[in-house]
N, CA, C and O of each residue as an XYZ file, in Angstrom:
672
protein
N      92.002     91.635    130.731
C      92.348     91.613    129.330
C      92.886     92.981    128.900
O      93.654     93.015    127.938
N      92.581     94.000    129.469
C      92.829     95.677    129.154
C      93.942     95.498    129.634
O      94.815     95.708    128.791
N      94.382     95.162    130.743
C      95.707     95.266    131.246
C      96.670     94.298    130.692
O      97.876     94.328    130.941
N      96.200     93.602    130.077
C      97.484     92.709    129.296
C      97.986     93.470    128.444
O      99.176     93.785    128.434
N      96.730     94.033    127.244
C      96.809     94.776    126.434
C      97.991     96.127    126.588
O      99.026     96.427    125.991
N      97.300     96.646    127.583
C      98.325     98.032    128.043
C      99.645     97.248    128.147
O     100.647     97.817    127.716
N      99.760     96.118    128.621
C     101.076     95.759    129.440
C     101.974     95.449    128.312
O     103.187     95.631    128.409
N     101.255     94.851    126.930
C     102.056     94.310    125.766
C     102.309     95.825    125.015
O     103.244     95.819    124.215
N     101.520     97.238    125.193
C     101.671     97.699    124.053
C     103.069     98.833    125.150
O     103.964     99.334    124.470
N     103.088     99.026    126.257
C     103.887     99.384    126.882
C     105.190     98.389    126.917
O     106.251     98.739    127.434
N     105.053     97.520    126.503
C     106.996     96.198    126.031
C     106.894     96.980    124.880
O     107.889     97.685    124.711
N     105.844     97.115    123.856
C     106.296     96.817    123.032
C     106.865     98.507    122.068
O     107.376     98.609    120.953
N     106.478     99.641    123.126
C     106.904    100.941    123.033
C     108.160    101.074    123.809
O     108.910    102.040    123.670
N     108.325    100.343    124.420
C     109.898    100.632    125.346
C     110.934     99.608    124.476
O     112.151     99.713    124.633
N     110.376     98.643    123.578
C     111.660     98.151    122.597
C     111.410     99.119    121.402
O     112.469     99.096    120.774
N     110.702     99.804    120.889
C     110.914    100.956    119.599
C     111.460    101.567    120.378
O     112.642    101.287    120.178
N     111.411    102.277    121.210
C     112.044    103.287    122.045
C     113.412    103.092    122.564
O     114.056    104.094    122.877
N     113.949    101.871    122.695
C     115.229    101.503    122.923
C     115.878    101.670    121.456
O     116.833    102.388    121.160
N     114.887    100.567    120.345
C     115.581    100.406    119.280
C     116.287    102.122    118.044
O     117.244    102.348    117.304
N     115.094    102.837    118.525
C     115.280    104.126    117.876
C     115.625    105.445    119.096
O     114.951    106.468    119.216
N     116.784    105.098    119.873
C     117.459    106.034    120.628
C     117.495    107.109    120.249
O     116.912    107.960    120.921
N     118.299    107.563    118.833
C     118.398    109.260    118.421
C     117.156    109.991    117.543
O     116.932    111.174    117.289
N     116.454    108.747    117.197
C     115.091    109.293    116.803
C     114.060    110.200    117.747
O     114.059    110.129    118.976
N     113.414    110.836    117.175
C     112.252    111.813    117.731
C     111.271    110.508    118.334
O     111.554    109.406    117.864
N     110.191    110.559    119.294
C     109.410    109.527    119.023
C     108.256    110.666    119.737
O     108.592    111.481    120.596
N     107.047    110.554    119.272
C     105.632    110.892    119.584
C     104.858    110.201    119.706
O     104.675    109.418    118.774
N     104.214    110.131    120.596
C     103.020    109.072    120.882
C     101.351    110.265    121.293
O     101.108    111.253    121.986
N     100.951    109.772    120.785
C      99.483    109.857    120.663
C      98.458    109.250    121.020
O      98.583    108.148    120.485
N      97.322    109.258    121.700
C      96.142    108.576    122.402
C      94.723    109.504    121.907
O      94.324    110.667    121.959
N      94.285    108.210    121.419
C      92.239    108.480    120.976
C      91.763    107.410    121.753
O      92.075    106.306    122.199
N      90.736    108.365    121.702
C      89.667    108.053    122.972
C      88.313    107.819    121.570
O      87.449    108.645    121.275
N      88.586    106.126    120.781
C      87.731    105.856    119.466
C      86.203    106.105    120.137
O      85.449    106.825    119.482
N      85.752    105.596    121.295
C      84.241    105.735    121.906
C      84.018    107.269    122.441
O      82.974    107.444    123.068
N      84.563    107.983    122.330
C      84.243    109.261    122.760
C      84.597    109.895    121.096
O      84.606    111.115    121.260
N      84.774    109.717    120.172
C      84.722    109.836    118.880
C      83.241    109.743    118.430
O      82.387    110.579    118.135
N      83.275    108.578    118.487
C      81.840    107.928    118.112
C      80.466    108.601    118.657
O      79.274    108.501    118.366
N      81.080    109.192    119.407
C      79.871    109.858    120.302
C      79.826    111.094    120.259
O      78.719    111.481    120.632
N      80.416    111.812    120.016
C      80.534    113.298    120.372
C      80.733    114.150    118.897
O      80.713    115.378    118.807
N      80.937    113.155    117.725
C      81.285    113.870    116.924
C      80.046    113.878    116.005
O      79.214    112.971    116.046
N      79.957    114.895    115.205
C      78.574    115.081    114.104
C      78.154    113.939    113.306
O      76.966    113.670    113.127
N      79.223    113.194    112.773
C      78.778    111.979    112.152
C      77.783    111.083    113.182
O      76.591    110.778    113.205
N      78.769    110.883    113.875
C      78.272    109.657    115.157
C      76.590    109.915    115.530
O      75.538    109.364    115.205
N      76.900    110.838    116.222
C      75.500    111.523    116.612
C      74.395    111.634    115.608
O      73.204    111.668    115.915
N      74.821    111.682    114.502
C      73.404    111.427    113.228
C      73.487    109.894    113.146
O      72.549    109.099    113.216
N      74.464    109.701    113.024
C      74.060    107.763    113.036
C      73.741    107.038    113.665
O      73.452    105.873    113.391
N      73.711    107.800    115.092
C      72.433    107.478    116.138
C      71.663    107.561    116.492
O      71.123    107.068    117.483
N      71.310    108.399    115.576
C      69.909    109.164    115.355
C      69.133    108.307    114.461
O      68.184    107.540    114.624
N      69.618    108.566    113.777
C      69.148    107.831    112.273
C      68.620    106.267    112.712
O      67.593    105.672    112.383
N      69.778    105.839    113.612
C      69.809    104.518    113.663
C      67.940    104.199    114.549
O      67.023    103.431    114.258
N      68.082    105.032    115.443
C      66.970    105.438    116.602
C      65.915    105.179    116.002
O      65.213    104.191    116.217
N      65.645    106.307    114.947
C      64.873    106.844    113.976
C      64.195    105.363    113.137
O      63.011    105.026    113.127
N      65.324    104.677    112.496
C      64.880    103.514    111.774
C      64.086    102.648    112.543
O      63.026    102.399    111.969
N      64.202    102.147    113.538
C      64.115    101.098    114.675
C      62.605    101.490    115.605
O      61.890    100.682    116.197
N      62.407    103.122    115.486
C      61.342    103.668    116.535
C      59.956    103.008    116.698
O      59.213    102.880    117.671
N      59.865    102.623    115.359
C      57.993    101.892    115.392
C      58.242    100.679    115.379
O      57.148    100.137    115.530
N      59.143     99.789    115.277
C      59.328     98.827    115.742
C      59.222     98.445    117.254
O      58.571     97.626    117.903
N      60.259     99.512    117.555
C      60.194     99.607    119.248
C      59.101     99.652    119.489
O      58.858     98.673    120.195
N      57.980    100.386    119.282
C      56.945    100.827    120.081
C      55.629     99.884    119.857
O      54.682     99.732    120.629
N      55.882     99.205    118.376
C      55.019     97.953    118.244
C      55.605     96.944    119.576
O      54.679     96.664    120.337
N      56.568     96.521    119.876
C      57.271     95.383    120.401
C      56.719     96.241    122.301
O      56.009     95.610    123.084
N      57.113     97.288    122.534
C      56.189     98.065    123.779
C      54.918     97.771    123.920
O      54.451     97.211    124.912
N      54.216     98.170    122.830
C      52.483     97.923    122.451
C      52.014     96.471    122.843
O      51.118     96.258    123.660
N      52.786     95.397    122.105
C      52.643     94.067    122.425
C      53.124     93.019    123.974
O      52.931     91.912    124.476
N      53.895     94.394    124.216
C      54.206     93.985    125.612
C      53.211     94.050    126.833
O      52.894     93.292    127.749
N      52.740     95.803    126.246
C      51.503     96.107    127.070
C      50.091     95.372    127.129
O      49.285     95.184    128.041
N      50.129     94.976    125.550
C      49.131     93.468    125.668
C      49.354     92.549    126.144
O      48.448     91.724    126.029
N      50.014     92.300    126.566
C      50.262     90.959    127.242
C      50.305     91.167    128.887
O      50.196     90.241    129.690
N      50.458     92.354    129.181
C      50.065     92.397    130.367
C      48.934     92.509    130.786
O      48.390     91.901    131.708
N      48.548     93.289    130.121
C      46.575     93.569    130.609
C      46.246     91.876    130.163
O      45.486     91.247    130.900
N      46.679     91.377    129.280
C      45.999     89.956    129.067
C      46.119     89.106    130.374
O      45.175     88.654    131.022
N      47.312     88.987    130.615
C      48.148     87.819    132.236
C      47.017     88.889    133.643
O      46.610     88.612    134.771
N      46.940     89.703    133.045
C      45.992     90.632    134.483
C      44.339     90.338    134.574
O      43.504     90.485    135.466
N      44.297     89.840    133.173
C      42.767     89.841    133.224
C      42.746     88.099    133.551
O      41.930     87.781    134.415
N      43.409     87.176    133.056
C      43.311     86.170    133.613
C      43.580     86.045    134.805
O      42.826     85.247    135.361
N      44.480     86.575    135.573
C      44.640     86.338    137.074
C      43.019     86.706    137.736
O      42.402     86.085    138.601
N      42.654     87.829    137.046
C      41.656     88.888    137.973
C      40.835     87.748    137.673
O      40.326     87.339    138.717
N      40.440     86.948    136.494
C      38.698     86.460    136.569
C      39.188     85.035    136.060
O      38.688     84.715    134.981
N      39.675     84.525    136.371
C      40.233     82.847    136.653
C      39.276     82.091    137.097
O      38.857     81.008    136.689
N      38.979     82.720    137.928
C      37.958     82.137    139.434
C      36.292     81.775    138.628
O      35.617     80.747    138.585
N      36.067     83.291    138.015
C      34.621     83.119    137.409
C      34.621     82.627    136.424
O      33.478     82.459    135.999
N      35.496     82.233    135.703
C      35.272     81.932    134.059
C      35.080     80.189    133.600
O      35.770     79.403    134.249
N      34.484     79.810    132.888
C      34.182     78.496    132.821
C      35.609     77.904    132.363
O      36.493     78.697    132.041
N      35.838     76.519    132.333
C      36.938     75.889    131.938
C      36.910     76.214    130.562
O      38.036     76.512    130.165
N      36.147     76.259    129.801
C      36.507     76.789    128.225
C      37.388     77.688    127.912
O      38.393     77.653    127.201
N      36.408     79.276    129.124
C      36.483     80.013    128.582
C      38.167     80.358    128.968
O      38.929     81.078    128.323
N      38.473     79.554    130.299
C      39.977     80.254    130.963
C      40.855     79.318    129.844
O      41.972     79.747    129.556
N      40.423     78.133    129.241
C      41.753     77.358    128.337
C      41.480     78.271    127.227
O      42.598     78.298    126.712
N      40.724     79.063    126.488
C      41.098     79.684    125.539
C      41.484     81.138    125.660
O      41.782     81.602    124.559
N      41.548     81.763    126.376
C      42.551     82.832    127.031
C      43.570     82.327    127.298
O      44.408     82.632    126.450
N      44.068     81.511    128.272
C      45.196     80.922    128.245
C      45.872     80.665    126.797
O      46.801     81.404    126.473
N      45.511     79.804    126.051
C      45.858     79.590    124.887
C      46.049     80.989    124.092
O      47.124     81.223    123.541
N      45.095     81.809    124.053
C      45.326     83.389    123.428
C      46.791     83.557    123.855
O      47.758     83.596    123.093
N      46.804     83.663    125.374
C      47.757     84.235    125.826
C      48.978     83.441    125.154
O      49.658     84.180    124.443
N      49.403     82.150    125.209
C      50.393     81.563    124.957
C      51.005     82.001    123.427
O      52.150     82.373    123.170
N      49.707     81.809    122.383
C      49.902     82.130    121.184
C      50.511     83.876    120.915
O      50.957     84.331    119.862
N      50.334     84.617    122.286
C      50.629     86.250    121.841
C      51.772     86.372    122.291
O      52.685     87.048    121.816
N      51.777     85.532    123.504
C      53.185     85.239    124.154
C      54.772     84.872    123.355
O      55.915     85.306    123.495
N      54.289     84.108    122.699
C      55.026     83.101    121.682
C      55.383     84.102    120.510
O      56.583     84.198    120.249
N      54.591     84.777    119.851
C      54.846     85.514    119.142
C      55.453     86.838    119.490
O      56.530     87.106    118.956
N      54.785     87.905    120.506
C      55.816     88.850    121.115
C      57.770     88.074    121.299
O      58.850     88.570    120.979
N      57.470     86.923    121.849
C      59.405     86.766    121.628
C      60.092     86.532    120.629
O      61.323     86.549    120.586
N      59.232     86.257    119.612
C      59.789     85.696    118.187
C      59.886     87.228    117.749
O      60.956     87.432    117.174
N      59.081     88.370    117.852
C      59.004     90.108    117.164
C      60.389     90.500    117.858
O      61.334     91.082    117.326
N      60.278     90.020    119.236
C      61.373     91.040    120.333
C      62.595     90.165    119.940
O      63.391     90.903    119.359
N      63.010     89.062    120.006
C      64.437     88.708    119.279
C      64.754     88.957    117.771
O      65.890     88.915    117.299
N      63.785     89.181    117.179
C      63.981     88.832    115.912
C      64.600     90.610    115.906
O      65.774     90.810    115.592
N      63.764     91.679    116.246
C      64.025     93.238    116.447
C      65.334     92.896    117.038
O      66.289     92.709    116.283
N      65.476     92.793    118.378
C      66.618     92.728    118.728
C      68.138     92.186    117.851
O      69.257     92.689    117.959
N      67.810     91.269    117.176
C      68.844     90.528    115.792
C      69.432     91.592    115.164
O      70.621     91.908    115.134
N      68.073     92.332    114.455
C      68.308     93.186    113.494
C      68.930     94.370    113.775
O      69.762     94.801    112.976
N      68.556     95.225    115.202
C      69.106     96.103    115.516
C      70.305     95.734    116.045
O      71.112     96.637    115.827
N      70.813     94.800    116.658
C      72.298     94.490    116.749
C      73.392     94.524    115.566
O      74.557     94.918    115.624
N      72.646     93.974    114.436
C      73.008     93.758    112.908
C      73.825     94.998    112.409
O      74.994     95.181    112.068
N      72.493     95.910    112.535
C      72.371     96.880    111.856
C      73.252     97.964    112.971
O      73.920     98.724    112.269
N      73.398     98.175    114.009
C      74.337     98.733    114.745
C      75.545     98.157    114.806
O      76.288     99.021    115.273
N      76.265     97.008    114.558
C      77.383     96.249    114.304
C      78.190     97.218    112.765
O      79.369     97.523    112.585
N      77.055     97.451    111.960
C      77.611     97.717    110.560
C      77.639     99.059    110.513
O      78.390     99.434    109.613
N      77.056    100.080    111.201
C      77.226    101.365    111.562
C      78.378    101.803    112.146
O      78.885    102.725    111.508
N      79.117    101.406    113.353
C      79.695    101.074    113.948
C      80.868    100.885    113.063
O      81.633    101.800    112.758
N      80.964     99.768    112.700
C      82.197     99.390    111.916
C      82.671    100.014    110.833
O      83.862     99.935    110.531
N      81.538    100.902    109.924
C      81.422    102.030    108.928
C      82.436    103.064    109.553
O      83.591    103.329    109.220
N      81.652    103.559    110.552
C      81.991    105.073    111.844
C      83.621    104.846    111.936
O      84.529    105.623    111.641
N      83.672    103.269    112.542
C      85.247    103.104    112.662
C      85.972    102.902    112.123
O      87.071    102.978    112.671
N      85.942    102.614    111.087
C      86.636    102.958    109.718
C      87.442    104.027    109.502
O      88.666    104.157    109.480
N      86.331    104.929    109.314
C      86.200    106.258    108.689
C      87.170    106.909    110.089
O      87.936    107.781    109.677
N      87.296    106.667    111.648
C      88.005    106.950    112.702
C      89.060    106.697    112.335
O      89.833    107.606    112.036
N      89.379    105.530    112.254
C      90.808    104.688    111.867
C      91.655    105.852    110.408
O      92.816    106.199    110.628
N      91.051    106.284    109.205
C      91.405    106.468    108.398
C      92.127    108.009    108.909
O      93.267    108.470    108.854
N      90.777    108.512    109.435
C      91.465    110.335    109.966
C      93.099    110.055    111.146
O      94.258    110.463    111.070
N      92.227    109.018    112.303
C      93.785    109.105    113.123
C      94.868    108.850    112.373
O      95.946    109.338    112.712
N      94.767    108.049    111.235
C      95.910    107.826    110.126
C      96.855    109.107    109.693
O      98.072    109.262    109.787
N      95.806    109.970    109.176
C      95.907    111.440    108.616
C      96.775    111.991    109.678
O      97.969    112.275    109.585
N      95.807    112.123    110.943
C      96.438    112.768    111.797
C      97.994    112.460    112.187
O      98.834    113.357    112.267
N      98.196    111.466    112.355
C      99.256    110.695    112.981
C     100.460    111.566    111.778
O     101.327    112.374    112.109
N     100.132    111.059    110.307
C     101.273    111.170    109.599
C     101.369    112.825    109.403
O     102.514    113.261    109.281
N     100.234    113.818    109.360
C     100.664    115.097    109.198
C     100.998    115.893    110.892
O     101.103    117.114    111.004
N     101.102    115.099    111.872
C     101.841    115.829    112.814
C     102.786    114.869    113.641
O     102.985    114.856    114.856
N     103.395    113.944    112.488
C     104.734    113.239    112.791
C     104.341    112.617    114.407
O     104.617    113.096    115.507
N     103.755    111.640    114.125
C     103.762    111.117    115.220
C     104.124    109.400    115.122
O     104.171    108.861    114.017
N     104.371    108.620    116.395
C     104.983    107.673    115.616
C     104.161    106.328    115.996
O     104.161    105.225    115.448
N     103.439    106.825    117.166
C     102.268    105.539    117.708
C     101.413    106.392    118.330
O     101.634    107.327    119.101
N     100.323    105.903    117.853
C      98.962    106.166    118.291
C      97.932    104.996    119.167
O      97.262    104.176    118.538
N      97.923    105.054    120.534
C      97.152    104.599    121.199
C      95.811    104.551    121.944
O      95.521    105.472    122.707
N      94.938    103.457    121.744
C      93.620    103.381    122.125
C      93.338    103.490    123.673
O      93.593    102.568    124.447
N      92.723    104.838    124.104
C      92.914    105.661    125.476
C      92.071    103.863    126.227
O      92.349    103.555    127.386
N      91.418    103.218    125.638
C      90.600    102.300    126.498
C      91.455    101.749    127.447
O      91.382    101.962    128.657
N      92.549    100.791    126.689
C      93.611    100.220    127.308
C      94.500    101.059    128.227
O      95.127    100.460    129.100
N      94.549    101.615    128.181
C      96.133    102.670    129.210
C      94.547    103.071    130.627
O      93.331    103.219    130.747
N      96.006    103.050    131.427
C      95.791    103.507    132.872
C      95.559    104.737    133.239
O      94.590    105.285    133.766
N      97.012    105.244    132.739
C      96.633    106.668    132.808
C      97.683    107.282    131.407
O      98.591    106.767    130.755
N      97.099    108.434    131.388
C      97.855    109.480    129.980
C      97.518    111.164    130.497
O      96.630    111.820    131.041
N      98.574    111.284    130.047
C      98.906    112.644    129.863
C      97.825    113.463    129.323
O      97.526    112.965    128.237
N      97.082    114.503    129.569
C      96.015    115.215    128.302
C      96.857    115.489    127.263
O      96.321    115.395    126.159
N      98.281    115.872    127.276
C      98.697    116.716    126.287
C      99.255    115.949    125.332
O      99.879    116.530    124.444
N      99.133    114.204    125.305
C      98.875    113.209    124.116
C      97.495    112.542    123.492
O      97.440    111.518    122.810
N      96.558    113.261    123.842
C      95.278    113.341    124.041
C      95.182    113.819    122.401
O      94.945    115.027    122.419
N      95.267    113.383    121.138
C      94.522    113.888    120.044
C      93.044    113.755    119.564
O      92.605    114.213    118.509
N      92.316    113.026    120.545
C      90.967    113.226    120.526
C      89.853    114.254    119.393
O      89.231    114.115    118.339
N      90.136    115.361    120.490
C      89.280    116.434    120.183
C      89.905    116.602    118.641
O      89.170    116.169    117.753
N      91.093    117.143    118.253
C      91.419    117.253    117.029
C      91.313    116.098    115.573
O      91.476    116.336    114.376
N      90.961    114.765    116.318
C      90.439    113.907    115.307
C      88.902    114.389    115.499
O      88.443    114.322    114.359
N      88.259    114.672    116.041
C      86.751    114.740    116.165
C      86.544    116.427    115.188
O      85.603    116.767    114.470
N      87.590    117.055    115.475
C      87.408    118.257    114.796
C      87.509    118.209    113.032
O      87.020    118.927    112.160
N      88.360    117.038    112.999
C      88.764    116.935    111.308
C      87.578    115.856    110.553
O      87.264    115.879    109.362
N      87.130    115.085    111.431
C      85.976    114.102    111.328
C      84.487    115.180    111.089
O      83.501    115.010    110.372
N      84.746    115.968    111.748
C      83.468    117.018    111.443
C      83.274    117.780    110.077
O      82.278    118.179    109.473
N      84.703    117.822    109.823
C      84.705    118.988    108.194
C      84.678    117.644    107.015
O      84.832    117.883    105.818
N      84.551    116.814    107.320
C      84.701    115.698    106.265
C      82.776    115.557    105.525
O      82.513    114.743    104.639
């Protein structure tokens, strides 16, 4: 799919490039996931994000760890325990069981949610600067480093969107 991509946006730079012969043309490449990551915003909003989510995590760990010592103690004393006593451990277990996956998807939902909309915030706010960038150093296409094979460093505006993303 990357390589289709590259393959359509490379037709579709060699017909501007035919069509505008005596024109200047500049092309430009961001690297949007190495944005997201490296720059001051990003890095607090993954923090933050971390931060929100942490005792959740560690409840959903906690309940995990119960459930193991629980499945351990029934294996270990199965043997000695009366039929009561192993169907209502069992049953414990099922009922903690049942509920740990309903905590761990339901966490999992939310933190997908909630990292989907961070994300899409972050890239926004990416999209708007390469904009900036593009039009105050005359450039005429700007491409997403994911798709391409290979590039030049010295169409590489990366670092200088990450630098203008920082003073914002």
């Amino acid at each position: 799919m990357k390589i289709f991509f590259s393959v359509i946006s490379l037709m579709l730079f060699s017909l501007y490039a035919s069509s505008s012969y005596g024109e200047n043309f500049k092309i430009g490449v961001v690297d949007i996931q190495k944005i997201m990551l490296e720059s001051k915003k990003g890095k607090q909003s993954l923090k933050e994000l971390k931060e929100e989510f942490e005792e959740k995590r560690k409840k959903i760990e906690s309940a995990d760890k119960e459930l193991e010592m629980l499945k351990k103690e029934i294996l270990d004393k199965v043997s000695i325990w009366s039929n009561e006593t192993k169907e209502k451990k069992e049953e414990d277990f099922n009922q903690k069981l049942k509920k740990y996956q309903r905590d761990r998807e339901e966490f999992e939902e939310e933190m997908g949610e909630k990292n989907s909309q961070v994300n899409q915030r972050i890239l926004s706010e990416i999209i708007n600067i390469v904009e900036d960038v593009a039009k105050s150093e005359n450039y005429t296409i700007i491409l997403e480093k994911e798709t391409l094979i290979y590039l030049s460093p010295s169409v590489d505006i990366t670092g200088r969107v990450v630098e203008k993303y920082d003073r914002m």
